[in-house]
C-alpha positions in Angstrom: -40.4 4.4 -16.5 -43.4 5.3 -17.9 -43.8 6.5 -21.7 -45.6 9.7 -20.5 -42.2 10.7 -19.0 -40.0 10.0 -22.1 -42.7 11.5 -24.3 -42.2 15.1 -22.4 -39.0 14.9 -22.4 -38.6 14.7 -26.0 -41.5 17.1 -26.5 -39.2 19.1 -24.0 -36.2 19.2 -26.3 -37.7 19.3 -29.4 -39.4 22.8 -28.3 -35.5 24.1 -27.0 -34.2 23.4 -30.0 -37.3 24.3 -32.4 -37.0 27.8 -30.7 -32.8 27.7 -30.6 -33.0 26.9 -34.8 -35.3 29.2 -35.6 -34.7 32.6 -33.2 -38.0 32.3 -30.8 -37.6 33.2 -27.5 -37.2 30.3 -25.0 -40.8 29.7 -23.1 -38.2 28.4 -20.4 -36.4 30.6 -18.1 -33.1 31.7 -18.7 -31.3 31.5 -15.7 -30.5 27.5 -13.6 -32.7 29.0 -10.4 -35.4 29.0 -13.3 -35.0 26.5 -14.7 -34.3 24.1 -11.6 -37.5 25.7 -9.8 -39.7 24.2 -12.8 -37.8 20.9 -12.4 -38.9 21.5 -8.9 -42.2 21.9 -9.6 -43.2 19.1 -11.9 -41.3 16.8 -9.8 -43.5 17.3 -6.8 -46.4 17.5 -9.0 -45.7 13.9 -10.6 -45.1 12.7 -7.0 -48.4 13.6 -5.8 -50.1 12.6 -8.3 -48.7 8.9 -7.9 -49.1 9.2 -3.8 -52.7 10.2 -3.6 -53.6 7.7 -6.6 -52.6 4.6 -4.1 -54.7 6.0 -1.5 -58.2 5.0 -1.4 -60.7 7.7 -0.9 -62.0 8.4 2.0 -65.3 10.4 1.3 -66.4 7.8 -0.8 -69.8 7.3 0.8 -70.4 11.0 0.2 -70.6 11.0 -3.5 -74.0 11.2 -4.7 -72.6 9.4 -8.2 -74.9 9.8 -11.1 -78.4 10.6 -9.3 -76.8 13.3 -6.7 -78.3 10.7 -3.7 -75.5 9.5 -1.6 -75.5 6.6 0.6 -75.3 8.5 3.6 -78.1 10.8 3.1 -80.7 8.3 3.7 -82.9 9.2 0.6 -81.5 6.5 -1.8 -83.8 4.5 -3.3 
């Protein structure tokens, strides 16, 4: 697992009971649909993000890098 994870998760719990001990509302929703829809969310967030890391990119050639020419334009020097 990666430290990131257990990092927000702890942040996660710290904020529930930070706002439990002390009376502040709960940023998080109060009902499981919620709650389970932001579960749902980050999940297929993280998922992404790790899927379209591993692929390579395929416009590559189009990216004019740090002098705006890209290879495919013809002008590079």
């Amino acid at each position: 697992m990666n430290w990131k994870f257990f990092a927000g998760i702890l942040l996660g719990f710290g904020i529930g009971f930070g706002c439990r001990a002390f009376g502040i509302p709960s940023p998080a929703p109060p009902v499981l649909v919620g709650a389970l829809l932001v579960v749902a969310m980050t999940s297929g967030y993280i998922l992404a993000d790790r899927f379209l890391a591993q692929r390579e990119a395929r416009h590559r050639c189009d990216c004019g890098g740090p002098t705006g020419r890209s290879a495919r334009s013809g002008d590079t020097p």
